[in-house]
N, C-alpha and C positions, 0 to 999 in steps of 0.2 A: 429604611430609606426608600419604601416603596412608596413609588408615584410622585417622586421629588424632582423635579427638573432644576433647569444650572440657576434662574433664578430663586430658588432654595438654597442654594449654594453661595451664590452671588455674596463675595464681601464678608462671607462667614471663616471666621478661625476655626482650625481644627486643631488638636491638641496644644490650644493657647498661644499655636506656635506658625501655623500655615494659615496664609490668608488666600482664598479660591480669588480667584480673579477671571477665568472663564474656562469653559469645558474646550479640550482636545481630541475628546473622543467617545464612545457610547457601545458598550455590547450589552448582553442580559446579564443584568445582577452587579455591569461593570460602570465605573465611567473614569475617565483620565483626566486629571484636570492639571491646568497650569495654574502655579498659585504663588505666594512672597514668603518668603521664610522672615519673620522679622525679628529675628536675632541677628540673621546676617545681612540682610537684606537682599537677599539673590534669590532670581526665580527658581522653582522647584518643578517637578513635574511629580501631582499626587494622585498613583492610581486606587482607586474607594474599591473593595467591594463589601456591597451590602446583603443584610440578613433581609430580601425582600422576594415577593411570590414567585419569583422565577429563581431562586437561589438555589443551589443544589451540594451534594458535599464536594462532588469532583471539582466544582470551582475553587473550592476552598483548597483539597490538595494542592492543585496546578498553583494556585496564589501562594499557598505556602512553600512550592516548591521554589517558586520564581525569587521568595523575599531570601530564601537560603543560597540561592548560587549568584541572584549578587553579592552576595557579602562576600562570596569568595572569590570574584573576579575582581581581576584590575587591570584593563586595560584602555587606552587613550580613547578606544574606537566603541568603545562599551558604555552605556552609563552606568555613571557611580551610586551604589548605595549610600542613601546616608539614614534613612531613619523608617522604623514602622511602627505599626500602633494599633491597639484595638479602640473601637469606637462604639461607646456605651451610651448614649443618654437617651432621653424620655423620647426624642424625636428620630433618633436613627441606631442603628447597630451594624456592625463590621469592622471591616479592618481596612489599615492603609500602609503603603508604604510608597517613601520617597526617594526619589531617586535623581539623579544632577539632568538639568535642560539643556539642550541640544536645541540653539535656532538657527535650525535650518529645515532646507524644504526633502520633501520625500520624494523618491522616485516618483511615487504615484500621482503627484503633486506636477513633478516636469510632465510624466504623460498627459496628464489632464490639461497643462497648458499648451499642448500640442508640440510642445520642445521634443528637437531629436536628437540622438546619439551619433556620433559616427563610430566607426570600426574600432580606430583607437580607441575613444574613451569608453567606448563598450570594455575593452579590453583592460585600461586601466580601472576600470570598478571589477572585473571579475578579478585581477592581481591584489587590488585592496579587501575585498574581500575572503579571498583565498588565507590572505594573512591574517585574519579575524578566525575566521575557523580553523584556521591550522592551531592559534591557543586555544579554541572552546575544548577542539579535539584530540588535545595532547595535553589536557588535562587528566587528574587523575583523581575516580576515574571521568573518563571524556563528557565534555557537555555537548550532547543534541540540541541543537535550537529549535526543530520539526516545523519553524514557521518561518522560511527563506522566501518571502515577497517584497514586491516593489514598494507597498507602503510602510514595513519595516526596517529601510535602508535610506538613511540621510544621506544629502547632498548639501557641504557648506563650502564658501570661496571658490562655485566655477567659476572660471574663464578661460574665454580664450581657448586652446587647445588643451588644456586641462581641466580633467572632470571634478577637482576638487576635493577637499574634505570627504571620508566616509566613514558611514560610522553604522552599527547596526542596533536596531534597538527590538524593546517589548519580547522580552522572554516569559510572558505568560505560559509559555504553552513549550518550553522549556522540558528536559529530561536526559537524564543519566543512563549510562546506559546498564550500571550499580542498581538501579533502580526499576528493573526489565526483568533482574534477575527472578524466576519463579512467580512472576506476579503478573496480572491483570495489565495492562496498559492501556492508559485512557486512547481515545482514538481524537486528535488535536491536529489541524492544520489548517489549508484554506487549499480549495478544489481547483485545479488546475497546477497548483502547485506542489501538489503533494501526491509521492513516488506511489507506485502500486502495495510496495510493502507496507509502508504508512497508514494504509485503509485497515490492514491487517490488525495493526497497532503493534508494530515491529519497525523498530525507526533505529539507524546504524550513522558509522559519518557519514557516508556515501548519501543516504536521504538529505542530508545539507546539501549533498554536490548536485542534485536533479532538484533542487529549491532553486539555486545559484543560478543553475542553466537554465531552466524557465523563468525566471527573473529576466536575464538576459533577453531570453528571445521574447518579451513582450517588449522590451526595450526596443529592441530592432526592428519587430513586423509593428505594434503598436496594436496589438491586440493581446487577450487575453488568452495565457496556454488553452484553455477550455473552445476556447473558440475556433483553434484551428483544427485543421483535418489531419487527421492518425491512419499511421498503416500499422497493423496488431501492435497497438499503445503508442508507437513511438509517434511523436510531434511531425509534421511534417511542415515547418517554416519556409523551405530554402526559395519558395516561390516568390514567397513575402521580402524577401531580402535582395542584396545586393552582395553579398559577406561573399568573402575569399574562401576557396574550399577547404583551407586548412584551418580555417575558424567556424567554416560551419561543421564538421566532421566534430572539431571540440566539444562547440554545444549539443549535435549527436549524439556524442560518448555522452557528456555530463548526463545528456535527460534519457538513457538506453530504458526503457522500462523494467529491463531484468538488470540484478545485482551483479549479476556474471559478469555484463559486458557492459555493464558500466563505470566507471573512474572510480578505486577502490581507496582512493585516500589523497586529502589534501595536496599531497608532496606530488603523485602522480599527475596531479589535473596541473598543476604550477610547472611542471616542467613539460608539460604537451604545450600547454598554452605558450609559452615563447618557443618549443620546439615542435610542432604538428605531428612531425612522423614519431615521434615516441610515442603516439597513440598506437600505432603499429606494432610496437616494441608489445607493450603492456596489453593490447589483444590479438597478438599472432595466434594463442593458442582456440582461441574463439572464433577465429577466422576460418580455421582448419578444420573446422568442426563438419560432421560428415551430414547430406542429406537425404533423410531416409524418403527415395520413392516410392510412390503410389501403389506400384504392381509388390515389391516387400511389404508394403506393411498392409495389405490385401490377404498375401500369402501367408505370413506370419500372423498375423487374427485367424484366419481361418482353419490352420494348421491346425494352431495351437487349439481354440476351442472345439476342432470335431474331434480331437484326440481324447480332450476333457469329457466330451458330450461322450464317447464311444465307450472311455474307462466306467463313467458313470451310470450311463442307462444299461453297460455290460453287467456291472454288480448289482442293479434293481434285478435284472431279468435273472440272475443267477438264483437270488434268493428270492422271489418270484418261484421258479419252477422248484426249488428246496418245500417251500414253504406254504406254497397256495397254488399253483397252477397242478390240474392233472394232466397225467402226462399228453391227453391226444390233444391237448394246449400248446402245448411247449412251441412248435412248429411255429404258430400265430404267434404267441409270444415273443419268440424271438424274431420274428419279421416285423413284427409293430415296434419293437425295443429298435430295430436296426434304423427304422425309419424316424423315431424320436432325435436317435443320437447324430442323425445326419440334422434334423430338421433344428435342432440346438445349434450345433457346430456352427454350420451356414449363416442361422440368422445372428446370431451372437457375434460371431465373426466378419459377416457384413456391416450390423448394424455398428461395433467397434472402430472399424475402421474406416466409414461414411463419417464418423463423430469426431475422429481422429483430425481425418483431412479436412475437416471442413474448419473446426474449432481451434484445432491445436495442432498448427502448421505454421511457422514452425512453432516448437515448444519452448515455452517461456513460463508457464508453472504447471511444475510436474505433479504436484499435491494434488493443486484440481483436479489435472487430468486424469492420474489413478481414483479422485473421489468418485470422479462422472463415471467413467467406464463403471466401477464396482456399482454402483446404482443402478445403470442401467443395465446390466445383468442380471442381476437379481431379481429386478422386476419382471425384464422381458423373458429369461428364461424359466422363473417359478410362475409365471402365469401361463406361456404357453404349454407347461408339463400337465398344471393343472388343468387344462381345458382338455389336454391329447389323452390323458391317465382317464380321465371321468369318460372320454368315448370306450376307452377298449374298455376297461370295467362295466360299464353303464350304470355307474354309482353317480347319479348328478344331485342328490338328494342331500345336504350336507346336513341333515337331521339321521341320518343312521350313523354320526357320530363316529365311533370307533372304528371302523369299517370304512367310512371316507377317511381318516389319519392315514389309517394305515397302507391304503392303495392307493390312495392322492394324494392327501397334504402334506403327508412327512418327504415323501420321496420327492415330490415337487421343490420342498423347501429346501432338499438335498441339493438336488443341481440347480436350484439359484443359485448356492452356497459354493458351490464346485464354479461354476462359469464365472461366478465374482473372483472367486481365487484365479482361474484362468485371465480376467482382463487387467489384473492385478499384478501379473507376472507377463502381458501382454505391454501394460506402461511399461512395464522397468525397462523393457527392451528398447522401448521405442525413447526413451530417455537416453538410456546406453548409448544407441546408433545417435544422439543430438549430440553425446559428446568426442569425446576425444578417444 
């Protein structure tokens, strides 16, 4: 189907049975069309994808996963499955499947018309919605939709002080969470709307709830989540708005960028949103969480790695004077050794805890944080060993081979290895002190 546009399509049958009547839609490899069924004569909606130069297989998974979990949904707010198909002939190849039309307009559709929301019907679409995911996600096992936007949510019969009809559609991009297990996970959403886990390709039900709630808030400010201004992740809308604080506090929770202290399931977020302070309820314990200051986690970096740099450059210097220093050495030895192990300690333990406060203040991923520290250890302290090792030896030669290993490179590579294990057990603390 490469290089075919809708007029290619135009008035063409596909399986003897769908007549295209014009495109709804266009990605790479995709296109969505509205078409007539004429057996029954009711519009369909047929999304193609084709075997053409941008085609890839992950398309074809996601496609195939989408044409499996309608068939097992059935609900009013969903569209229905009714047919798919492989597409063979001389002129195109791929698949299709068809699914029931929905006319109506998309959110994205009122934004575009400059139509606005007020507080309530903000509120009756996040209640409609809420009861759409509470079945994807009390299925079994749960269906992930990973792509909660404003152009994926219909709006049919507003009026008036009623939002109307809603329904949520295009599960391409669709996932179980059966399906996560031990395995690769494609990475599927649209930017701004998709939770920090999500990037990861770790997507839970709570990633539907930070879909929802940035849905919401472009509703509200009439911008794009991407567009507004963040303090470490979180959205910062309230300026853009007008909202009651116990509705902006909801969308807060919903879009928290950490899982922690964000709305952990359907049922939660449905009972804050008519009750506000149950938000209270469900993060007292996150509330309370302790803040580790500046001058601790200075002391504690520093502590911890000159204790490390001290055990460490003690047992070079030890086996050192065993094994290669003569004794009227030793003296020097162990005053160069003393000054190694302060000059590790210090900077490892500075530069730690500079990386700490500046980066990861407060802590909302602890993985990173233990990756960075460990890196930057290793480097900073196995390069400054080696630069300090090659003066007191005066082995700067890294062509005498054997001889630089053994009085630079190995020992060097020693206490990288040591200091990374030191900032390694420097995060967990500082994780520790973030919780409870």
């Amino acid at each position: 189907m490469s290089g075919q546009n809708i007029g290619d399509l135009l008035g063409e049958i596909l399986a003897n049975r769908y007549q295209c009547d014009r495109r709804l839609g266009k990605q790479a490899g995709r296109q969505t069309l509205l078409a007539r069924d004429l057996n029954t004569q009711q519009q369909v909606v047929v999304k193609l994808l084709s075997f053409s130069s941008d085609f890839n297989w992950e398309d074809l998974k996601l496609f195939e996963r989408e044409v499996e979990t309608l068939k097992s949904l059935s609900h009013p707010a969903i569209p229905r499955y009714l047919d798919s198909f492989e597409i063979d002939t001389p002129s195109r190849k791929g698949f299709a499947l068809v699914q029931t039309y929905i006319e109506a307009k998309s959110l994205q559709e009122y934004l575009c018309d400059g139509r606005s929301f007020s507080e309530s019907e903000v509120k009756q679409l996040a209640a409609a919605l809420l009861d759409i995911l509470a079945y994807l996600h009390q299925r079994q096992p749960p269906v992930i939709h990973r792509d909660i936007k404003p152009s994926n949510i219909l709006l049919k019969n507003r009026s008036g002080n009623s939002v109307g009809e809603v329904y949520l559609v295009d599960f391409g991009a669709v996932q179980t969470l059966a399906t996560q297990q031990g395995k690769t996970v494609t990475v599927v959403g649209t930017y701004g709307y998709m939770p920090p886990e999500q990037f990861g390709g770790r997507a839970v039900p709570a990633s539907d709830l930070y879909g929802l709630g940035a849905t919401l808030i472009a509703l509200v400010t009439k911008q794009h989540p991407a567009d507004l201004p963040q303090q470490d992740l979180q959205l910062e809308f309230e300026q853009f708005t007008k909202l009651s604080p116990g509705f902006t506090n909801w969308l807060k929770w919903l879009t928290h960028p950490s899982l922690e202290r964000r709305a952990a399931s359907v049922q939660m977020a449905k009972e804050a949103l008519d009750k506000p302070q149950q938000i209270n309820k469900y993060s007292l314990p996150l509330r309370q969480r302790k803040t580790v200051d500046t001058l601790s986690l200075f002391k504690n970096a520093i502590g911890r790695s000159t204790w490390t740099g001290a055990l460490t450059v003690g047992v070079y210097v030890a086996l050192s004077i065993i094994f290669i220093m003569p004794p009227e050495q030793i003296t020097m030895i162990v005053t160069k050794g003393f000054f190694l192990a302060l000059l590790l300690g210090l900077g490892n333990g500075i530069i730690v805890g500079i990386v700490t406060r500046l980066w990861f203040f407060p802590l909302t991923n602890p993985k990173l944080h233990r990756q960075v520290l460990k890196a930057i250890s290793i480097v900073l302290c196995t390069s400054i060993s080696i630069v300090f090792l090659q003066k007191v030896w005066g082995v700067n030669d890294v062509r005498v081979g054997f001889i630089y290993m053994i009085l630079v490179l190995v020992p060097s590579i020693g206490a990288g290895l040591s200091m990374r294990a030191t900032s390694k057990s420097i995060a967990r603390w500082y994780q520790q002190q973030n919780e409870l």
